[in-house]
mmCIF file of the C-alpha atoms, coordinates in Angstrom:
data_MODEL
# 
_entry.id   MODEL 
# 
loop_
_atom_site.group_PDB 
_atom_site.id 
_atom_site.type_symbol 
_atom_site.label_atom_id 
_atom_site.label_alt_id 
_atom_site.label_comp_id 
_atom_site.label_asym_id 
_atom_site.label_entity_id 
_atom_site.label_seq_id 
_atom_site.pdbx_PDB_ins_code 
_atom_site.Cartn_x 
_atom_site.Cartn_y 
_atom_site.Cartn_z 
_atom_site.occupancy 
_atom_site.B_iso_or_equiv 
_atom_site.pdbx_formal_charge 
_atom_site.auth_seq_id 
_atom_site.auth_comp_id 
_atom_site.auth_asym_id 
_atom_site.auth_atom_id 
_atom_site.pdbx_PDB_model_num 
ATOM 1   C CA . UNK A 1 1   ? 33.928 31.227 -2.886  1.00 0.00 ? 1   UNK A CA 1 
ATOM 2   C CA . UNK A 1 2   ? 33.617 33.109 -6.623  1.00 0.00 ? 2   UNK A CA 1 
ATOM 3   C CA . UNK A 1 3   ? 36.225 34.099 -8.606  1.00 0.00 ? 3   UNK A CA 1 
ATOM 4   C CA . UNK A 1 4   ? 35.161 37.138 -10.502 1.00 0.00 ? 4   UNK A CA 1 
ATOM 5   C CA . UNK A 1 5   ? 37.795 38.077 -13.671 1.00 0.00 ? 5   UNK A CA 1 
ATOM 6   C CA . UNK A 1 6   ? 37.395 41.145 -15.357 1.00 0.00 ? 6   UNK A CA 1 
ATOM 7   C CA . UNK A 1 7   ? 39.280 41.564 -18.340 1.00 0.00 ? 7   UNK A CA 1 
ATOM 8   C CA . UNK A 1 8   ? 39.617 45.081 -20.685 1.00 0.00 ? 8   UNK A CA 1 
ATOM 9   C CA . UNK A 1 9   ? 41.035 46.259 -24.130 1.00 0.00 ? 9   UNK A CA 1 
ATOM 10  C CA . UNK A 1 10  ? 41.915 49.883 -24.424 1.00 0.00 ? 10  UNK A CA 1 
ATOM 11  C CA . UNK A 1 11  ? 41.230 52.202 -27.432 1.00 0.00 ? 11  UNK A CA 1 
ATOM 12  C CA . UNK A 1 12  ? 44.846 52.692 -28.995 1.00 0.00 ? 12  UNK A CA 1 
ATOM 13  C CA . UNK A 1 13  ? 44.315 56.361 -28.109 1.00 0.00 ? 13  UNK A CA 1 
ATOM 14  C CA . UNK A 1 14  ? 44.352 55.785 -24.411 1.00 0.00 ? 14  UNK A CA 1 
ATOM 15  C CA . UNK A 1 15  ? 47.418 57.417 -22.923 1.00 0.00 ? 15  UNK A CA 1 
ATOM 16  C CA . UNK A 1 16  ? 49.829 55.645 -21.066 1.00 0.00 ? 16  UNK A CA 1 
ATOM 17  C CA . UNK A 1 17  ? 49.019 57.617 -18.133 1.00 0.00 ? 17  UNK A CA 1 
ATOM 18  C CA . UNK A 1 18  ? 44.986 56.774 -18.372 1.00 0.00 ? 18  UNK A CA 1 
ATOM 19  C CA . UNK A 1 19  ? 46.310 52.968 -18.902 1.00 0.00 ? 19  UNK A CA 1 
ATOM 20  C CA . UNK A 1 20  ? 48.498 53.606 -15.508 1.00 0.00 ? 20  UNK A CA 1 
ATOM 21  C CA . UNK A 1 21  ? 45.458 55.438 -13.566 1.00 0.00 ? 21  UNK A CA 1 
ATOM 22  C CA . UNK A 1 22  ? 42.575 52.596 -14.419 1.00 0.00 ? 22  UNK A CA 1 
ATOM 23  C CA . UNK A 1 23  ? 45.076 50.215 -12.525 1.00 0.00 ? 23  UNK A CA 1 
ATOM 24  C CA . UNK A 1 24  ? 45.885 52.509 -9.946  1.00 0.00 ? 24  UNK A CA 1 
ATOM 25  C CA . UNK A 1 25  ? 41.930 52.924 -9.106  1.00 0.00 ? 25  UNK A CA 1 
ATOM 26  C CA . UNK A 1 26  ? 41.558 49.070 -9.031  1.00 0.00 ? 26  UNK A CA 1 
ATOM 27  C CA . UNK A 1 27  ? 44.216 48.956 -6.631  1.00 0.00 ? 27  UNK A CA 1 
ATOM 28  C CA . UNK A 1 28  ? 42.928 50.956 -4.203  1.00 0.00 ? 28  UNK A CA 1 
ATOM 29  C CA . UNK A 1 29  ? 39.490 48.510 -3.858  1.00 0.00 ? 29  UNK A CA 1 
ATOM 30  C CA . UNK A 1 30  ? 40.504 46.263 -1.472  1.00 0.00 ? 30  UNK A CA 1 
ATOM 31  C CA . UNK A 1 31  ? 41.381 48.537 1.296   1.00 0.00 ? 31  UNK A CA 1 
ATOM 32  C CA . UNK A 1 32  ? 37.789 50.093 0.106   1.00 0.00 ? 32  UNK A CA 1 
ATOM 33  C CA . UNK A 1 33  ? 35.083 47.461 -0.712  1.00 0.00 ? 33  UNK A CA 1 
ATOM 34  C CA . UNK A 1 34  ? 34.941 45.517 2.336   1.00 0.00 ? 34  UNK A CA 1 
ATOM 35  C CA . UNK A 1 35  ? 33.441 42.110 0.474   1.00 0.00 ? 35  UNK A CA 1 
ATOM 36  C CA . UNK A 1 36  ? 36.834 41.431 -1.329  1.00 0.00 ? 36  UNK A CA 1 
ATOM 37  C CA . UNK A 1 37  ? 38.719 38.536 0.003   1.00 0.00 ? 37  UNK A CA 1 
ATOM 38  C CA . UNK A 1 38  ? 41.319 38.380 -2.779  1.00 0.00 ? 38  UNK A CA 1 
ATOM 39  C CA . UNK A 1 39  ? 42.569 40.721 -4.964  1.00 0.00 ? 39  UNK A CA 1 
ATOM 40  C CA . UNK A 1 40  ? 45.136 40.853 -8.334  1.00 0.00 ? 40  UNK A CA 1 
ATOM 41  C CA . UNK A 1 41  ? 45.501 43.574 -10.989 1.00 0.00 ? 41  UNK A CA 1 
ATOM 42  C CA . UNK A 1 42  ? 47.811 42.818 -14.332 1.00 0.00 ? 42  UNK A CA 1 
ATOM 43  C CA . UNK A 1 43  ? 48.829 44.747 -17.104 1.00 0.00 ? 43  UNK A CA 1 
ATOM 44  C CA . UNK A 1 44  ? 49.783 42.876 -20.379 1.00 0.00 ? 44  UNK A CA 1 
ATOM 45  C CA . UNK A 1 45  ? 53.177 42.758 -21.442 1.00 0.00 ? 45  UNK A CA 1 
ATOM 46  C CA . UNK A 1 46  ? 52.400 43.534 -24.706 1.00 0.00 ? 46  UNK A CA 1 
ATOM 47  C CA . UNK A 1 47  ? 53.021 40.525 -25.813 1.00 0.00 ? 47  UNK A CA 1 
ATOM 48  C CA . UNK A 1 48  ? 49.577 39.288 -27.485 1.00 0.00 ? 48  UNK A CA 1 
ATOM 49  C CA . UNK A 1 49  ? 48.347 42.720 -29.929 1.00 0.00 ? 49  UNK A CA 1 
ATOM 50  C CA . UNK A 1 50  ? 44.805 41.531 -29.504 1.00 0.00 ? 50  UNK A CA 1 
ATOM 51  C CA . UNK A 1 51  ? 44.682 40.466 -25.707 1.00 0.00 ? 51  UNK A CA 1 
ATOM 52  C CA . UNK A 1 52  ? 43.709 42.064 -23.405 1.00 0.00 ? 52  UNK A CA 1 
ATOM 53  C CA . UNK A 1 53  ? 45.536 45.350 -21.794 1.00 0.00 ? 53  UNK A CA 1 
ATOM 54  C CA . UNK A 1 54  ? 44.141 44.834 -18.004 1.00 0.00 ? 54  UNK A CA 1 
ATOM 55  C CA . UNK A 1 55  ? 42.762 42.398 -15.973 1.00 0.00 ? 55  UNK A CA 1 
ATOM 56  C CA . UNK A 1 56  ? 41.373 42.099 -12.230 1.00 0.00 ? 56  UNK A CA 1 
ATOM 57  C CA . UNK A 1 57  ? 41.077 38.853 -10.402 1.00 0.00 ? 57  UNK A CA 1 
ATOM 58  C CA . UNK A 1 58  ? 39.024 39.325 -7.490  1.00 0.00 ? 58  UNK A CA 1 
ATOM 59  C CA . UNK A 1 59  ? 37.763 36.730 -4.558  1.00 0.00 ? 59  UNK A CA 1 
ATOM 60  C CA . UNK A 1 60  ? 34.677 37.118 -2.542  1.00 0.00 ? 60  UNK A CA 1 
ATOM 61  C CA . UNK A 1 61  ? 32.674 35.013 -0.116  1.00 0.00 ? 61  UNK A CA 1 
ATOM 62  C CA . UNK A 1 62  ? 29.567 34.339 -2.162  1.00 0.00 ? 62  UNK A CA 1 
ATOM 63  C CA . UNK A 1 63  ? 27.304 36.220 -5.093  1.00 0.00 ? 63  UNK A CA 1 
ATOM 64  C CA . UNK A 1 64  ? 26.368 38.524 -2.473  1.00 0.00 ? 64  UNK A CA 1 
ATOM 65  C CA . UNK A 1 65  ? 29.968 39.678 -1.919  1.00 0.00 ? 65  UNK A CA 1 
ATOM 66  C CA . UNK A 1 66  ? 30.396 40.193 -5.588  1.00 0.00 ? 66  UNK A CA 1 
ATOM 67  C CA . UNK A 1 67  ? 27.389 42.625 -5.902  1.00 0.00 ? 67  UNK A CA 1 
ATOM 68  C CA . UNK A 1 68  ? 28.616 44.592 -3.102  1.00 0.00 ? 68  UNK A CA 1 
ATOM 69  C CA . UNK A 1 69  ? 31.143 45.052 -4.750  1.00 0.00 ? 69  UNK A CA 1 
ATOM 70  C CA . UNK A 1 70  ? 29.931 45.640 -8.251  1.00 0.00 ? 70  UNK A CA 1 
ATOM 71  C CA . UNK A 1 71  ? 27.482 47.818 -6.667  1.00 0.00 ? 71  UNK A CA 1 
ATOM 72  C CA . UNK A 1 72  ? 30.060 49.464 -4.369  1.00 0.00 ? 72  UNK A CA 1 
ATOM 73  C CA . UNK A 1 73  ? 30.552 53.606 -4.872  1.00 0.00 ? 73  UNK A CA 1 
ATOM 74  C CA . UNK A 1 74  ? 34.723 53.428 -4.957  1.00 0.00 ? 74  UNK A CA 1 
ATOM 75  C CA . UNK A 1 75  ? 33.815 50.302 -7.879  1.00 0.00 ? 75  UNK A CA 1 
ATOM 76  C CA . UNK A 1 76  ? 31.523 52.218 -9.903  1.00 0.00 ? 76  UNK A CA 1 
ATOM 77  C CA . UNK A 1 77  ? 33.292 55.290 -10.073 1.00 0.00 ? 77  UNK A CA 1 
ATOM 78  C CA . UNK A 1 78  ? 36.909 53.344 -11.198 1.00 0.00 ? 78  UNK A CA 1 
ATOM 79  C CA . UNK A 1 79  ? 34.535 51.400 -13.226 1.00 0.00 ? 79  UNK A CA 1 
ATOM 80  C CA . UNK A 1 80  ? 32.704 54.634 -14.795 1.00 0.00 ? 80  UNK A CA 1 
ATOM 81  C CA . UNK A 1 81  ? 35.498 57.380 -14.734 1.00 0.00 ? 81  UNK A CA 1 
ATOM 82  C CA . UNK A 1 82  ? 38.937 55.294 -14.998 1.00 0.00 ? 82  UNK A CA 1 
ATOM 83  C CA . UNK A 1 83  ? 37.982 52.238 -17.077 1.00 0.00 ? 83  UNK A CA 1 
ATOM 84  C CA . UNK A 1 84  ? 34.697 52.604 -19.039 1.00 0.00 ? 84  UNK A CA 1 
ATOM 85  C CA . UNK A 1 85  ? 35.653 56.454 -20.888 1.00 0.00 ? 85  UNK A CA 1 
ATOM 86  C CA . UNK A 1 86  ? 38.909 54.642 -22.385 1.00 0.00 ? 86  UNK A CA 1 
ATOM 87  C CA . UNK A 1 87  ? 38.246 50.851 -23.569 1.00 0.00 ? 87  UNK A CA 1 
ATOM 88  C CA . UNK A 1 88  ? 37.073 49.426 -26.455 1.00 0.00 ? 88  UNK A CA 1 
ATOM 89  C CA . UNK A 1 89  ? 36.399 45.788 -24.735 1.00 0.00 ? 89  UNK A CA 1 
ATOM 90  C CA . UNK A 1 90  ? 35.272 44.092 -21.613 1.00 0.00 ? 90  UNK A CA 1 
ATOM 91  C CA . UNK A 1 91  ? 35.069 40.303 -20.597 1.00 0.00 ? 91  UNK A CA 1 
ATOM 92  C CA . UNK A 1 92  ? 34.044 38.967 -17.640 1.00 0.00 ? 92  UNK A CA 1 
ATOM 93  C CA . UNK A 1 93  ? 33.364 35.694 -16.246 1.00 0.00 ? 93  UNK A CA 1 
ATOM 94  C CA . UNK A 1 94  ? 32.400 34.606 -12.541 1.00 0.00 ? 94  UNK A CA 1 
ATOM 95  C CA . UNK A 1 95  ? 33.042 31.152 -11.416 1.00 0.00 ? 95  UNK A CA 1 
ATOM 96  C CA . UNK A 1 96  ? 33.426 29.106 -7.877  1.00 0.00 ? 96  UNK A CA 1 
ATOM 97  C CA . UNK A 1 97  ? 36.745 28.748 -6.511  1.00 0.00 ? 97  UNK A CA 1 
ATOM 98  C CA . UNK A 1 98  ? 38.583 26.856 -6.153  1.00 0.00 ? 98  UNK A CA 1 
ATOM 99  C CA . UNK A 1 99  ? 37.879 24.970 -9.554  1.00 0.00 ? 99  UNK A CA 1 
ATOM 100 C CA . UNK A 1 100 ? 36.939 22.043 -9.616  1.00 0.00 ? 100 UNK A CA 1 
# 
């Protein structure tokens, strides 16, 4: 399997309500993008100034799984419209899972 982790910093100007719909939209992909076989979505405590504000853990079969699902409609457009207009920073890594 590959774990794909997806982390993002928000401009400071983000509303609290953008913040709240970017993790709504990445909620809704599992019951959307059929290759996801796991699925978690955090918000930061606050706790760190310079972490992170959201981050999505996601499981899927193999590489192809993950492009469908990078590639996926529903992705792109929480991706494009909910995520991309309002942060600052992105991270990602993709690794197999479990780890070894």
């Amino acid at each position: 399997m590959i774990r794909h982790i997806a982390m993002f910093r928000f401009a400071d100007d983000a509303t609290p309500e953008q913040r709240q719909a970017a993790a709504d939209g990445l909620r809704e992909l599992p019951d959307l993008v059929p290759s996801i076989r796991g699925f978690e979505v955090a918000v930061t405590l606050g706790i760190e100034p310079n972490g992170a504000d959201l981050c999505v853990a996601a499981l899927f079969d193999d590489e192809e799984g993950w492009r469908a699902y990078i590639d996926h409609p529903d992705h792109r457009r929480v991706a494009d419209t909910l995520i991309a207009p309002y942060r600052i920073e992105r991270s990602t890594i993709q690794h197999a899972y479990p780890v070894e």
